[in-house]
Residue, then its C-alpha position, 0 to 999 in steps of 0.5 A: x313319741x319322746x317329748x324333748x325337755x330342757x332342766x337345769x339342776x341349780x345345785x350343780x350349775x357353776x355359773x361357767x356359761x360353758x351352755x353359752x358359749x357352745x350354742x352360739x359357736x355351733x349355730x353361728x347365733x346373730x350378734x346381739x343374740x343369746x339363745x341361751x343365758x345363765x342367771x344368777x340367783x341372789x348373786x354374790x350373796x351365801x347360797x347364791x345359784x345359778x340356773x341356764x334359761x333358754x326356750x323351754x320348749x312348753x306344751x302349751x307354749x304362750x309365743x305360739x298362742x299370740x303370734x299374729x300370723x302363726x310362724x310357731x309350730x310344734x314337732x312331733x317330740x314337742x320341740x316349738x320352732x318357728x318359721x323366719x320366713x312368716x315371721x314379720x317380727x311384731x314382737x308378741x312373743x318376746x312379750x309373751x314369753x316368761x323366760x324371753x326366749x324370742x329375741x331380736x338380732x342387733x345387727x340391722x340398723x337401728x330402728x329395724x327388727x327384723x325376724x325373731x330367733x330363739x333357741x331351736x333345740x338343735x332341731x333346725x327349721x322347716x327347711x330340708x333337714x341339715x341342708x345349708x337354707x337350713x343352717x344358715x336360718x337356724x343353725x345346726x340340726x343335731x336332733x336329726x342327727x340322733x345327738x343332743x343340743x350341744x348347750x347340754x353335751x358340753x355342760x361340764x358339771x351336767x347341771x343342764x339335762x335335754x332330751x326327752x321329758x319323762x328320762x330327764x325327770x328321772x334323771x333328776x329325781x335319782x340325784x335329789x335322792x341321792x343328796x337326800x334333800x327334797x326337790x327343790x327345783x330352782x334352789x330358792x328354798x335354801x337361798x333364800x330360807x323359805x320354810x315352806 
């Protein structure tokens, strides 16, 4: 079974949140919620980069491991979704996660949290597959529907690459041969002149 995997090729990132926008149009994300974000690296300085951050979907993810009442769960391709409907918003793993992809939606009064929402892979949730329960927890489906997270489909340079792990490194690997460079995942050797 594929296990699906997102990667952001610094070198071709232009920083348009192009990503952005398109996750939060087709899944009607909460207010204040971003599933999806790009950060700058180095911003406004020579060699800066810019890489897209969502829930990079880990095999071994830490959000699953500290989450008190077990709401995540692993598909079958390694996409970590997590159930609303168990979640009683503790916030473990918005602390847990190193790139912050457990967020909380703003739009509840002040003081209140509410569930947790993150990135699905466009995978949907534990409800019926493309049923509106579905949609209207967690947006849309597309993994059923055989298509990509639309963050990816619409990156206009194709610096952002879903799909399953083992195509998206080969991927990446013919593009790092073809610049003739060594790997350099997230571009800080050359932004910020490490030797190593």
């Amino acid at each position: 079974m594929a296990k699906m995997k997102f990667l952001c090729d610094a070198e071709r990132c232009i920083e348009c949140n192009g990503c952005v926008t398109a996750c939060k149009n087709e899944n009607e994300v909460p207010w204040g919620v971003n599933r999806r974000r790009v950060i700058t690296l180095g911003d406004g300085e020579v060699g800066e980069k810019s890489i897209s951050v969502a829930c990079m979907h880990c095999t071994d993810a830490p959000c699953s491991a500290v989450c008190p009442v077990d709401c995540f769960y692993t598909t079958d391709d390694g996409i970590v979704l997590h159930d609303k409907d168990l979640c009683i918003g503790c916030g473990y793993c918005f602390y847990a996660c190193p790139f912050g992809a457990p967020q909380y939606p703003s739009e509840q009064a002040f003081g209140v949290r509410g569930k947790m929402d993150k990135c699905t892979f466009c995978a949907g949730g534990p409800v019926d597959d493309n049923s509106v329960a579905e949609y209207d927890k967690y947006g849309a489906n597309r993994v059923s529907q055989g298509k990509l997270p639309l963050c990816a489909e619409m990156c206009s340079t194709k610096a952002l690459l879903a799909g399953d792990g083992d195509m998206v490194a080969d991927i990446y690997r013919e593009r790092i041969l073809k610049r003739g460079d060594r790997p350099q995942t997230w571009g800080w050797e050359k932004a910020y002149g490490s030797t190593v």
